[in-house]
C-alpha positions in Angstrom: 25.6 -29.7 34.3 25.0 -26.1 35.2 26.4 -25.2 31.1 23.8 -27.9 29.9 21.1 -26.0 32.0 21.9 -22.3 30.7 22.3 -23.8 27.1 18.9 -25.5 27.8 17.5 -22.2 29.3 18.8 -20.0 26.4 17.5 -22.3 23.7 14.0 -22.1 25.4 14.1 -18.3 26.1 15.6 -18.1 22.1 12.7 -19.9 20.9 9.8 -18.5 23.0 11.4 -15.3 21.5 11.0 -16.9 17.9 7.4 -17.7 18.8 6.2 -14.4 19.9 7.6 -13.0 16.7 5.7 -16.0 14.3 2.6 -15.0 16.6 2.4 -11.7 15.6 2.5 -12.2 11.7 0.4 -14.7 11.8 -2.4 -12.7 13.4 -1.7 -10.1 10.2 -4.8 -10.4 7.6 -5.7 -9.1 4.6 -8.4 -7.4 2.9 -9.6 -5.6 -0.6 -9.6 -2.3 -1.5 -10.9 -0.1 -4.6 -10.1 3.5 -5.2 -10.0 5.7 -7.9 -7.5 8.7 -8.4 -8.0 11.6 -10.5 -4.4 13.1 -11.6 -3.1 16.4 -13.1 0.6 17.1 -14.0 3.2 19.1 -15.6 6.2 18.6 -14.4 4.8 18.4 -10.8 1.7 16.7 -10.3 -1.3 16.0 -7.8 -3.8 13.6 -7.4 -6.9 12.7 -5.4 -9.8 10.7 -5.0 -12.0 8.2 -2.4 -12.7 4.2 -2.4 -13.5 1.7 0.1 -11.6 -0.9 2.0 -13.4 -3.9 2.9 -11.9 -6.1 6.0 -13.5 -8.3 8.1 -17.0 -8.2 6.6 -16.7 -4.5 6.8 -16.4 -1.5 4.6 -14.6 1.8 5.1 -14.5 4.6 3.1 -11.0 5.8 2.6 -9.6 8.9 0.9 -6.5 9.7 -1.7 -4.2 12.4 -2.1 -0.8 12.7 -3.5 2.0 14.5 -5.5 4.5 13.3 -7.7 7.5 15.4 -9.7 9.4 14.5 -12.2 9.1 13.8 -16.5 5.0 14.2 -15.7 2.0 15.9 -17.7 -1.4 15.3 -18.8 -4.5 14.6 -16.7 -6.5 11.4 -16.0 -8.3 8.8 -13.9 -7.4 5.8 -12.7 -9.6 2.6 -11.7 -7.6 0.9 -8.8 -8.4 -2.2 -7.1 -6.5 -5.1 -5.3 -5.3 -6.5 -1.8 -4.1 -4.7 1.1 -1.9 -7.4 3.1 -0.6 -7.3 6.7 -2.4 -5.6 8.7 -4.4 -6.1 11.5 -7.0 -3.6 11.8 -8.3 -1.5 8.9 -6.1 2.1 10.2 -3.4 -0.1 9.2 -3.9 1.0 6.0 -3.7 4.9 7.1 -0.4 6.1 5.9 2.3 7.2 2.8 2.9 5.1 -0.1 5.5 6.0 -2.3 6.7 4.3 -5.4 9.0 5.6 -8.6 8.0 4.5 -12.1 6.9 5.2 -15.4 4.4 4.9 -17.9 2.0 6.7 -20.1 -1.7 6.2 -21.5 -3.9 7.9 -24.4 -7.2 7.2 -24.1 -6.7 3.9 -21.8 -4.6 2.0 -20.3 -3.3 -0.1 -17.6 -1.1 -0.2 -14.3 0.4 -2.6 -11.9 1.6 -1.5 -8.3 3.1 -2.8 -5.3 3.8 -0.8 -1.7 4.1 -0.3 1.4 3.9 2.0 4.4 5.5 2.7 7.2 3.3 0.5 9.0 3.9 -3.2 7.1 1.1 -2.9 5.1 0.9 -3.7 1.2 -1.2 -2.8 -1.1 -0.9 -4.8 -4.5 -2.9 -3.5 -7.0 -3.9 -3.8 -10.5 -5.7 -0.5 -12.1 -7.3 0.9 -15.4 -6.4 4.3 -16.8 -8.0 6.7 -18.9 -6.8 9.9 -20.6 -3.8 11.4 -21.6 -0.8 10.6 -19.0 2.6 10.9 -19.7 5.4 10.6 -16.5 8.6 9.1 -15.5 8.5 10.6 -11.8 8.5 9.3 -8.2 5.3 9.9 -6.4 4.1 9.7 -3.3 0.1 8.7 -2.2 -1.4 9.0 1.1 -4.5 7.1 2.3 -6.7 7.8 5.4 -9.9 5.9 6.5 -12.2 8.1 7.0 
């Protein structure tokens, strides 16, 4: 009996375990967020800009910075706006993206991006470019609620 009573305690210490883990995701949210980026490169590049993050009801005003480096040059401005998943209060969002990729745009044109920071939380995002852009670089993008 006493092997059936440590299995019996393990399983229940095993899933309480499980539990606490389900808990915390499930108390993750979501929310939106618009930005726009002004960038300049060649060869190394930098961008910034301001938005807002809306959660809860709320809005924050966030800010934009980043560099890239790489096949990069030309200037322009991007349109962002999507979701930022998993987090649970809007600092969440505080933090550095990075993401490699490639693409280009005369006059207009369009991007789709996925990350994450360090923190959990996703942003997944859909945006609308003008200028002239032309890059094949990793960059990296930090955002801070003000």
């Amino acid at each position: 009996m006493k092997i059936s009573s440590r299995f019996r305690s393990a399983a229940i210490a095993a899933i309480a375990a499980a539990g606490v883990g389900f808990a915390g995701a499930a108390h993750a949210d979501s929310g939106t967020i618009r930005f726009s980026v002004y960038k300049a490169a060649f060869f190394v590049g930098g961008s910034g800009g301001d938005g807002t993050l809306t959660f809860h009801g709320r809005r924050y005003p966030i800010t934009i910075g980043g560099i890239s480096g790489g096949l990069a040059f030309g200037a322009s401005k991007t349109y962002f706006q999507g979701t930022v998943r998993n987090i649970r209060r809007a600092q969440d969002v505080t933090g550095v993206y990075g993401a490699a990729g490639g693409g280009g745009a005369v006059g207009k044109g369009a991007q789709v991006i996925v990350m994450t920071n360090n923190k959990g939380a996703q942003l997944e995002l859909t945006g609308r470019q003008v200028g002239l852009q032309v890059n094949a670089d990793i960059s990296g993008m930090s955002i801070s609620v003000k």
